[in-house]
ChimeraX commands (.cxc) that place a marker at each C-alpha (Angstrom):
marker #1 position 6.70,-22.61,1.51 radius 0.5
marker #1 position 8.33,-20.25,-1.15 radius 0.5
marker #1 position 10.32,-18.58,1.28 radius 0.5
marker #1 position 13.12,-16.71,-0.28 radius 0.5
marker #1 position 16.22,-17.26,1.40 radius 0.5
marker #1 position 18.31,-13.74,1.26 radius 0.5
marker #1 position 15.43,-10.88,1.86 radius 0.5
marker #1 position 16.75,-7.77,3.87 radius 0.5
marker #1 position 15.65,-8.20,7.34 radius 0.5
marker #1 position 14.04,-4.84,8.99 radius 0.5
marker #1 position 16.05,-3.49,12.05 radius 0.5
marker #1 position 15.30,-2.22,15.63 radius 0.5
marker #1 position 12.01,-4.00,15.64 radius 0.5
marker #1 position 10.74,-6.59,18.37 radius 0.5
marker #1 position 10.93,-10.18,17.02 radius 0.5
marker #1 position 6.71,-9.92,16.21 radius 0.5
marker #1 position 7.44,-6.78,14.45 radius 0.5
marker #1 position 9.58,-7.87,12.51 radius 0.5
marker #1 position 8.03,-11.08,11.59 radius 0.5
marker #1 position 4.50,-9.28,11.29 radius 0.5
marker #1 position 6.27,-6.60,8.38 radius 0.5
marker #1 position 8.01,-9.41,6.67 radius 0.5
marker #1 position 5.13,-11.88,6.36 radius 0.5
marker #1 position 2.92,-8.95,5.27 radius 0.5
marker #1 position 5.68,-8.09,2.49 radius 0.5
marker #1 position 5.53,-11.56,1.59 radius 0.5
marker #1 position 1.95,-11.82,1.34 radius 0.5
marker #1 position 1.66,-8.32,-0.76 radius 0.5
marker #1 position 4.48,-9.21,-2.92 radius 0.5
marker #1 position 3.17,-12.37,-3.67 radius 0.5
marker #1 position 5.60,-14.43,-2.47 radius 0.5
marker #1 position 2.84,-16.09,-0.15 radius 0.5
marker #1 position 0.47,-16.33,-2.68 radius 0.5
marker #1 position -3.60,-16.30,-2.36 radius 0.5
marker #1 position -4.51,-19.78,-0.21 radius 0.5
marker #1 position -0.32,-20.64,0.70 radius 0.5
marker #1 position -0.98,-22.68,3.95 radius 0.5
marker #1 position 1.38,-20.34,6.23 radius 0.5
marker #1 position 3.87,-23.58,8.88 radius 0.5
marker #1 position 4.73,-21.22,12.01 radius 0.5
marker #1 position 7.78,-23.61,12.34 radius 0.5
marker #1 position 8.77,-22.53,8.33 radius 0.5
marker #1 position 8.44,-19.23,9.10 radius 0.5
marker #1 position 9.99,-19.28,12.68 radius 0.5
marker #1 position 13.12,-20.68,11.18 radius 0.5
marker #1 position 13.43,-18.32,8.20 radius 0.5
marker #1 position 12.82,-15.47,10.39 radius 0.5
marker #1 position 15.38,-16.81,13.13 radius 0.5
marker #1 position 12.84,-16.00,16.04 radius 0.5
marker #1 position 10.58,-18.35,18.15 radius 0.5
marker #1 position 7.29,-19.57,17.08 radius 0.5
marker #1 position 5.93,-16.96,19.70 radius 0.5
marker #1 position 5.94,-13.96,17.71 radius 0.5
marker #1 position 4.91,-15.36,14.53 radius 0.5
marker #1 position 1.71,-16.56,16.14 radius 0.5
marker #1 position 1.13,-13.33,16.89 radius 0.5
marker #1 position 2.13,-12.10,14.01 radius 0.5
marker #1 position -0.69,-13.91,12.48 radius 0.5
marker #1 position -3.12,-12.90,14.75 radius 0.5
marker #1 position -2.30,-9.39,13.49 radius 0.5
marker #1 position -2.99,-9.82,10.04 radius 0.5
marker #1 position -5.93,-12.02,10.54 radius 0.5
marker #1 position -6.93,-8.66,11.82 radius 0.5
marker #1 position -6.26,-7.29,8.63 radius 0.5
marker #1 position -7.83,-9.59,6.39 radius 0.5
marker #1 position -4.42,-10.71,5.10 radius 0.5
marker #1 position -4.74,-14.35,6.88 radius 0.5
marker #1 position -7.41,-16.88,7.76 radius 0.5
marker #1 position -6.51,-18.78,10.94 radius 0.5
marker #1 position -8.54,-22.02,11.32 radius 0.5
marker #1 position -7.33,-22.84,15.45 radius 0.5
marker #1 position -5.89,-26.55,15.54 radius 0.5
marker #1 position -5.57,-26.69,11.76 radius 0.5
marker #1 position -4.18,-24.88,9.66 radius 0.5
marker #1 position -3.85,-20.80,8.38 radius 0.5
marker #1 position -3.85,-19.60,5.35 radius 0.5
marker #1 position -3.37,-16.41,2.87 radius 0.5
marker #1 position -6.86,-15.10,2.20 radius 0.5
marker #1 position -7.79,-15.00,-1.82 radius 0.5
marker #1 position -8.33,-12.16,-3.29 radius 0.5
marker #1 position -10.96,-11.42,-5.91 radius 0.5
marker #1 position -10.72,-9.47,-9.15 radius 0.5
marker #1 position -14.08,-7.78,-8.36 radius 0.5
marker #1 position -12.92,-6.54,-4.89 radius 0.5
marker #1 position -10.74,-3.91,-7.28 radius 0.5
marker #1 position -14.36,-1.82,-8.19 radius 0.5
marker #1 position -15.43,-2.17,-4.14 radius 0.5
marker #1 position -11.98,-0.69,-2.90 radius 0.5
marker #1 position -10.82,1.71,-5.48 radius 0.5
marker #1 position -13.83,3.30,-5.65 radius 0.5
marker #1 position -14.27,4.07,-1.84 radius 0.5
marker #1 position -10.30,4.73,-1.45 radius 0.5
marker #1 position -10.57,7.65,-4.33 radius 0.5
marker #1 position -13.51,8.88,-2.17 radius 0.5
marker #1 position -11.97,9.34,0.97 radius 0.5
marker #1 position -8.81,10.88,-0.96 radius 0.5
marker #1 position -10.61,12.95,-2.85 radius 0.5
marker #1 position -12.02,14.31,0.13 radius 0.5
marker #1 position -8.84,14.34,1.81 radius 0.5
marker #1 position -7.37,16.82,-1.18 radius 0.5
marker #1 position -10.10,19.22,-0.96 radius 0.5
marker #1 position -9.56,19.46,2.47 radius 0.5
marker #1 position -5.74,19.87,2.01 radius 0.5
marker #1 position -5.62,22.66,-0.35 radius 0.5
marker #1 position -6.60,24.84,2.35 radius 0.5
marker #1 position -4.79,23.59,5.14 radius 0.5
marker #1 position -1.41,22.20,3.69 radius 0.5
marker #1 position 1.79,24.24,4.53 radius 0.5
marker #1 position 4.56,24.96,2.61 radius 0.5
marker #1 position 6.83,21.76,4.14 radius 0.5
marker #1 position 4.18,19.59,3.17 radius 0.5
marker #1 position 4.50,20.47,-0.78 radius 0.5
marker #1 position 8.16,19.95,-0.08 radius 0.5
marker #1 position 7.69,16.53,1.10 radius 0.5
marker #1 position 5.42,15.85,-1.89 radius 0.5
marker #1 position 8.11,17.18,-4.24 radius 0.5
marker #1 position 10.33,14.55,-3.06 radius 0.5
marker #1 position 8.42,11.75,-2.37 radius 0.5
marker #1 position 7.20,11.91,-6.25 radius 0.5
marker #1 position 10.94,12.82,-7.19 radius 0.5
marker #1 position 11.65,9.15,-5.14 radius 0.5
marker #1 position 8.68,7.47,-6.60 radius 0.5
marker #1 position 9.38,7.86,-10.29 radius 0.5
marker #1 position 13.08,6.93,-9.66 radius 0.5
marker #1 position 11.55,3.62,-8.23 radius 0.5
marker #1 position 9.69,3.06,-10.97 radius 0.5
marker #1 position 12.35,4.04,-13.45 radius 0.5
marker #1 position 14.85,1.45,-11.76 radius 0.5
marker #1 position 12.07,-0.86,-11.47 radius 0.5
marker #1 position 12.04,-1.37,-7.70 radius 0.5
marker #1 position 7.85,-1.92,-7.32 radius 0.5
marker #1 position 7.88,-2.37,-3.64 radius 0.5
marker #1 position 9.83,0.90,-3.26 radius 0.5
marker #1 position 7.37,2.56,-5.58 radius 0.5
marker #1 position 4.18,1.32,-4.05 radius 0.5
marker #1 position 5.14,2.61,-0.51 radius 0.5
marker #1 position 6.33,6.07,-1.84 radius 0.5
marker #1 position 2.85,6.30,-3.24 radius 0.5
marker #1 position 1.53,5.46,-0.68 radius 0.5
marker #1 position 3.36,8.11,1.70 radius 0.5
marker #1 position 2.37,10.67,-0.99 radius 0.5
marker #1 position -0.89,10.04,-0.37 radius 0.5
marker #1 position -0.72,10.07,3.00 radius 0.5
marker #1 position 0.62,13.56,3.32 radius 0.5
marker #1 position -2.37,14.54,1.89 radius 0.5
marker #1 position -4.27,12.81,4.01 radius 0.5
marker #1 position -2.43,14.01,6.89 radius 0.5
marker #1 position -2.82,17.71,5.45 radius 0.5
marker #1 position -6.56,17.31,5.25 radius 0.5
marker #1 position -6.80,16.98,9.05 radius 0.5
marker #1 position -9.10,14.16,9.44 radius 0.5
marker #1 position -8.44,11.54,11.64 radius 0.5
marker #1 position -11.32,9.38,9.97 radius 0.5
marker #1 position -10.25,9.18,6.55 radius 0.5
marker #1 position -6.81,8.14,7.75 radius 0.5
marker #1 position -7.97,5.31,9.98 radius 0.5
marker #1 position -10.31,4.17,7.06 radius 0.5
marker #1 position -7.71,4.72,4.88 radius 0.5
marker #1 position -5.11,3.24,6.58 radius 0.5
marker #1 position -7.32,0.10,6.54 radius 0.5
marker #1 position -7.99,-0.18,2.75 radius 0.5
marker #1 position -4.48,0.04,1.84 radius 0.5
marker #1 position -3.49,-2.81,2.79 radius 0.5
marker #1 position -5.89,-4.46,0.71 radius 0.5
marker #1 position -4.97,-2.19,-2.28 radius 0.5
marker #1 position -1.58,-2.87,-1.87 radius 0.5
marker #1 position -1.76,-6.52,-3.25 radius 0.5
marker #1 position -3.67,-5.19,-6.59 radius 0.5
marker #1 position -1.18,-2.07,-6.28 radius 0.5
marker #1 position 1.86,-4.04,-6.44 radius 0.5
marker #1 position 0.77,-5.91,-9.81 radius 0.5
marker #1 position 0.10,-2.70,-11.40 radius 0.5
marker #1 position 3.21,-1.03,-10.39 radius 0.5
marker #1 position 5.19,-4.57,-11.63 radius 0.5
marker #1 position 4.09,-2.98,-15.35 radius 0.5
marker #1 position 6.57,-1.27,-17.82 radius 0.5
marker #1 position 7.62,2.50,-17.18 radius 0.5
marker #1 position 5.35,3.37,-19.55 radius 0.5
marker #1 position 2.62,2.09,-17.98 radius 0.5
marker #1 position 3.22,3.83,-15.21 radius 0.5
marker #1 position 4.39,7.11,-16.00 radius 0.5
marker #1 position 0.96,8.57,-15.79 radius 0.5
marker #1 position 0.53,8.00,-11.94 radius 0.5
marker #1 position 3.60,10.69,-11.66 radius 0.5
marker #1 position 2.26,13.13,-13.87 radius 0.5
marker #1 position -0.98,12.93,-11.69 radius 0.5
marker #1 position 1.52,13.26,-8.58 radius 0.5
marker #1 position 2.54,16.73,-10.24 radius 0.5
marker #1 position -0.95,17.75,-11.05 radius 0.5
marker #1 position -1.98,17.20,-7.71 radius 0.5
marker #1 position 1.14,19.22,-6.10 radius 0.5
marker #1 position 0.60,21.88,-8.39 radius 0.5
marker #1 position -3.09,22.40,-7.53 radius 0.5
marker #1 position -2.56,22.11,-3.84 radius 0.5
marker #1 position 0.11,24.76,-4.26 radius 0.5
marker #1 position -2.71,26.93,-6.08 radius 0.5
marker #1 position -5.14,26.29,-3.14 radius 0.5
marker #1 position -7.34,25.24,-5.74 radius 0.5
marker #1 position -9.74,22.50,-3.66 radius 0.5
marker #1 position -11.92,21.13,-6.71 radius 0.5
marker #1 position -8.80,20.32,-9.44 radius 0.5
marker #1 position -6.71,19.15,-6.62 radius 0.5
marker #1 position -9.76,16.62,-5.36 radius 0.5
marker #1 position -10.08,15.90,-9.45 radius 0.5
marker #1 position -6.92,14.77,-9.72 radius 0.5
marker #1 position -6.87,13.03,-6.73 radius 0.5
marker #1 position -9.52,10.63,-8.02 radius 0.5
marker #1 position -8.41,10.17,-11.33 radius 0.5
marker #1 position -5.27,9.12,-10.12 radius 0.5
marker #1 position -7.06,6.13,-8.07 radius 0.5
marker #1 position -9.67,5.51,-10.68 radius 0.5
marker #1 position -7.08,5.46,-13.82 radius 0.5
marker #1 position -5.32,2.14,-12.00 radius 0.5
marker #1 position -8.52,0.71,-10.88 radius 0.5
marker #1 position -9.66,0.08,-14.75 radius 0.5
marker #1 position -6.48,-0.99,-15.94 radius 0.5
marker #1 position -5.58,-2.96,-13.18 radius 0.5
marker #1 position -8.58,-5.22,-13.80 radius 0.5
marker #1 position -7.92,-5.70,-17.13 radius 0.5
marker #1 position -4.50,-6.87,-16.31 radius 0.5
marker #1 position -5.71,-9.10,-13.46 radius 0.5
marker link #1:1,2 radius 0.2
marker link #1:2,3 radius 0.2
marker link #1:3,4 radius 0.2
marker link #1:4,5 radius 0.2
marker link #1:5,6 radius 0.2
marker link #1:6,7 radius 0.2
marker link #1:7,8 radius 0.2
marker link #1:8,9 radius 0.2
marker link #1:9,10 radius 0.2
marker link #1:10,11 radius 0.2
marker link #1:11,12 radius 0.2
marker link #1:12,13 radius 0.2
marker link #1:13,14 radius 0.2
marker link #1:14,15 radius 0.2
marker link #1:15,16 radius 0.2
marker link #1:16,17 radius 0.2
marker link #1:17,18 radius 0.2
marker link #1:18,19 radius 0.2
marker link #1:19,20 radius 0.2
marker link #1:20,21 radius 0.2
marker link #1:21,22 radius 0.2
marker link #1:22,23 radius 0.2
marker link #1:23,24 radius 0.2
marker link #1:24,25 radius 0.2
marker link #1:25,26 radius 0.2
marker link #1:26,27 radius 0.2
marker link #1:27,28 radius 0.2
marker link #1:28,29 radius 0.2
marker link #1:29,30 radius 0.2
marker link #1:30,31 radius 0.2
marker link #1:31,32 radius 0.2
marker link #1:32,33 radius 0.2
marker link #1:33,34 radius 0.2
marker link #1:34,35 radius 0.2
marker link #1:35,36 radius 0.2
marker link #1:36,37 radius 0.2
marker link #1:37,38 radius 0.2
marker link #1:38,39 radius 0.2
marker link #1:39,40 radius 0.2
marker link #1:40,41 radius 0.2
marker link #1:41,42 radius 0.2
marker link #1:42,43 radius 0.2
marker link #1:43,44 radius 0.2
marker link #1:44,45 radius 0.2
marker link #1:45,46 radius 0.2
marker link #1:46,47 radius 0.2
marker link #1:47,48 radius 0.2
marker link #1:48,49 radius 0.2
marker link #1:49,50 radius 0.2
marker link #1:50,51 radius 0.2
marker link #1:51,52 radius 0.2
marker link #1:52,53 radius 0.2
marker link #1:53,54 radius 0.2
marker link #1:54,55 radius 0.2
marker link #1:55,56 radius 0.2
marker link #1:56,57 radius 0.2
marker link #1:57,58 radius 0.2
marker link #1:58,59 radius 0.2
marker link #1:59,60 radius 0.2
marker link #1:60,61 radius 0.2
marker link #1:61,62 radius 0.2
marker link #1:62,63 radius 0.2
marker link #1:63,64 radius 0.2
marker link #1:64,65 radius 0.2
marker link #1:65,66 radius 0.2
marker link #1:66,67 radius 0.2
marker link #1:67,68 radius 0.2
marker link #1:68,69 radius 0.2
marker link #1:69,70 radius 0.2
marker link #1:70,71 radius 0.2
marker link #1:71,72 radius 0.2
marker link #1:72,73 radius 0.2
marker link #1:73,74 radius 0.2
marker link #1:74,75 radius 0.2
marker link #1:75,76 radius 0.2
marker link #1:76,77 radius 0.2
marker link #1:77,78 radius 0.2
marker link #1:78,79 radius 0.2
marker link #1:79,80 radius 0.2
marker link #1:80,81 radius 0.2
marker link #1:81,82 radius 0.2
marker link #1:82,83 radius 0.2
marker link #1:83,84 radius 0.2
marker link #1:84,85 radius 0.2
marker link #1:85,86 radius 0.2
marker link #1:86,87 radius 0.2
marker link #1:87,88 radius 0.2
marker link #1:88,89 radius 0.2
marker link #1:89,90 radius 0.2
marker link #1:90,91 radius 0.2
marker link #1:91,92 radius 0.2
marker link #1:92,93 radius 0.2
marker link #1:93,94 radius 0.2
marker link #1:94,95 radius 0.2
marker link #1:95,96 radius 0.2
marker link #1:96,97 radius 0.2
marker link #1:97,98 radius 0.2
marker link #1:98,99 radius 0.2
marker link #1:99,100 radius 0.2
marker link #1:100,101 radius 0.2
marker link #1:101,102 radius 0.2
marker link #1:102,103 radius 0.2
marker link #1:103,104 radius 0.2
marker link #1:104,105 radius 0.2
marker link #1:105,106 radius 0.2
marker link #1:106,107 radius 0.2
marker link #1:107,108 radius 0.2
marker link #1:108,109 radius 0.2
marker link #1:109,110 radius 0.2
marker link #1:110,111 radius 0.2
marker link #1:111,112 radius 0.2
marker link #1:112,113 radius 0.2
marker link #1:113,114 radius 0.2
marker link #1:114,115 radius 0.2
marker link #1:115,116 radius 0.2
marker link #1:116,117 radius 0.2
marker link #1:117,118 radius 0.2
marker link #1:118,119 radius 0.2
marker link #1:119,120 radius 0.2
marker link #1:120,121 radius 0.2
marker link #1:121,122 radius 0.2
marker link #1:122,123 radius 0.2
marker link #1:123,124 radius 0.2
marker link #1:124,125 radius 0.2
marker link #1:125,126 radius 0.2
marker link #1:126,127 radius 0.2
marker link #1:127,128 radius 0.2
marker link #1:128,129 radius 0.2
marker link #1:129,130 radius 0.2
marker link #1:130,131 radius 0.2
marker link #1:131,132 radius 0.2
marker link #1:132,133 radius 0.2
marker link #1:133,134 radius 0.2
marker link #1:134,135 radius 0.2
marker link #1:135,136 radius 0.2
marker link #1:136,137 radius 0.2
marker link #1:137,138 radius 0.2
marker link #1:138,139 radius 0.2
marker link #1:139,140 radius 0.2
marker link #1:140,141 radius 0.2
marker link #1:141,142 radius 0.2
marker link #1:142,143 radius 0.2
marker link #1:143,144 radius 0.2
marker link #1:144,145 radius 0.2
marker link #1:145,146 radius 0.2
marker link #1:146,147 radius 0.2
marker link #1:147,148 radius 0.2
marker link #1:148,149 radius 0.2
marker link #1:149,150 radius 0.2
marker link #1:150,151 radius 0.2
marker link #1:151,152 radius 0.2
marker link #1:152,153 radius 0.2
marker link #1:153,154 radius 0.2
marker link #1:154,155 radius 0.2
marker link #1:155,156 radius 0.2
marker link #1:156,157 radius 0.2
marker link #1:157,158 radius 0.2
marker link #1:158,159 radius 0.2
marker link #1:159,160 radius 0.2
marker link #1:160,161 radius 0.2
marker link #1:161,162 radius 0.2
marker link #1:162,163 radius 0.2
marker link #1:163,164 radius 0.2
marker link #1:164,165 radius 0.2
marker link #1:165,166 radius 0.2
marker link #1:166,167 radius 0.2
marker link #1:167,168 radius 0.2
marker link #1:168,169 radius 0.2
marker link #1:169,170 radius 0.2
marker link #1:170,171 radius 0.2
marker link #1:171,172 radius 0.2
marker link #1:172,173 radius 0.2
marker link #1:173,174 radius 0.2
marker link #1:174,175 radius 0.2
marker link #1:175,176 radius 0.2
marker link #1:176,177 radius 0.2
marker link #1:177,178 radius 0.2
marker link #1:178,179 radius 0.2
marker link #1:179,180 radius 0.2
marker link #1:180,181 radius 0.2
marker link #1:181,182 radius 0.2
marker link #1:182,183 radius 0.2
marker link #1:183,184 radius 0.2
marker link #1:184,185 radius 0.2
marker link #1:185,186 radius 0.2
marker link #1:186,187 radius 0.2
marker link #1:187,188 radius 0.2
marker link #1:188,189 radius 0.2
marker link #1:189,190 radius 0.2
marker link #1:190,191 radius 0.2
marker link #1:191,192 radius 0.2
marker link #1:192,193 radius 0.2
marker link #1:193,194 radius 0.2
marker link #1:194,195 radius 0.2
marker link #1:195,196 radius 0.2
marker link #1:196,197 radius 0.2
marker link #1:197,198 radius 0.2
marker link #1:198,199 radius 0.2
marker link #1:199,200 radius 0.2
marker link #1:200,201 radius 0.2
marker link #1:201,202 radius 0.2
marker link #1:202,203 radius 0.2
marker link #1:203,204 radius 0.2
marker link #1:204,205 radius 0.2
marker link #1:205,206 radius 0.2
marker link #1:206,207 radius 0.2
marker link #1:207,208 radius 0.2
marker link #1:208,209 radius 0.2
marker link #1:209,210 radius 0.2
marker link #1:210,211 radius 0.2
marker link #1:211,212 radius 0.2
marker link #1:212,213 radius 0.2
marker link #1:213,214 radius 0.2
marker link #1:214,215 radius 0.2
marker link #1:215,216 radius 0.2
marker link #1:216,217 radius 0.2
marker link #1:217,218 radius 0.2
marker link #1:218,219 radius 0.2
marker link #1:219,220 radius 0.2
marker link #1:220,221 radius 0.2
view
């Protein structure tokens, strides 16, 4: 398996934790590629825990679509398809969208300071080309939106599509600065209209900045 063999290890976590946030690094990253059979032993060893928690590990992101277990035979990454982009996108911009117009009349004034600084953080990520970093301040700046909006259904639902976004996300945010630029300036736009209470340009934005990857993430794919 093409196991790296000097990755930061996350602390303070229970041995399944940690194997369960590694593996699913791996897997977004693309270490474990699409269809890698996944050896518990491999991974036990690489890990340095028991094959214990990396079974259950497994069992967690079988859960999450990440892993197909076959019992007594084998497990392994699920594919992904290039169409799946136009099925996810579309429906995560949706529920974001929402989530925005919801926001810019409930989000408080901490809030816009968090999303001042997680952008800040994001494009430094980008700039010092650190994709992993990148995707999961993204991420958190969308979910502080989400979290402003008040909704506890589009954050389970969105919760759930992320993690299949994140393995199309992470190719796009792989892509030169240039490329990439435009998903900060849509950070800003959004701030700014949140800041204005202004519901419709901050949903806008909110969707274009989902919809603007979608398309040229397929054509990179």
């Amino acid at each position: 398996m093409p196991i790296p063999p000097n990755f930061s290890s996350p602390i303070r976590m229970s041995a399944k934790e940690r194997a369960f946030s590694q593996i699913q690094r791996w897997i977004i990253d693309g270490t474990l590629g699409p269809g890698e059979k996944l050896i518990d032993a491999e991974l036990a060893e690489s890990l340095a825990v028991s094959r214990t928690p990396i079974r259950e590990a497994l069992q967690l992101l079988e859960v999450q679509g990440l892993v197909a277990m076959f019992p007594g035979k084998e497990t392994r990454v699920t594919s992904i398809e290039k169409e799946d982009i136009f099925k996810l996108y579309p429906t995560l911009a949706a529920l974001h969208a929402l989530a925005a117009e919801d926001a810019a009349r409930l989000i408080v004034p901490e809030q816009i300071e968090t999303l001042k600084e997680l952008n800040a953080r994001f494009a430094e990520a980008i700039e010092s080309e650190r994709p992993y970093q990148a995707m999961e301040f993204d991420e958190q700046f969308h979910n502080v939106v989400v979290d402003a909006s008040d909704n506890p259904y589009v954050a389970s639902y969105s919760a759930s599509l992320q993690i299949h976004i994140r393995r199309f996300k992470y190719v796009f945010l792989k892509q030169p600065v240039t490329a990439t630029q435009a998903s900060v300036e849509e950070h800003a736009a959004i701030i700014s209209a949140l800041e204005k209470r202004d519901s419709g340009l901050a949903s806008g934005m909110m969707k274009q900045n989902l919809i603007r990857p979608m398309h040229e993430l397929h054509a990179l794919i």
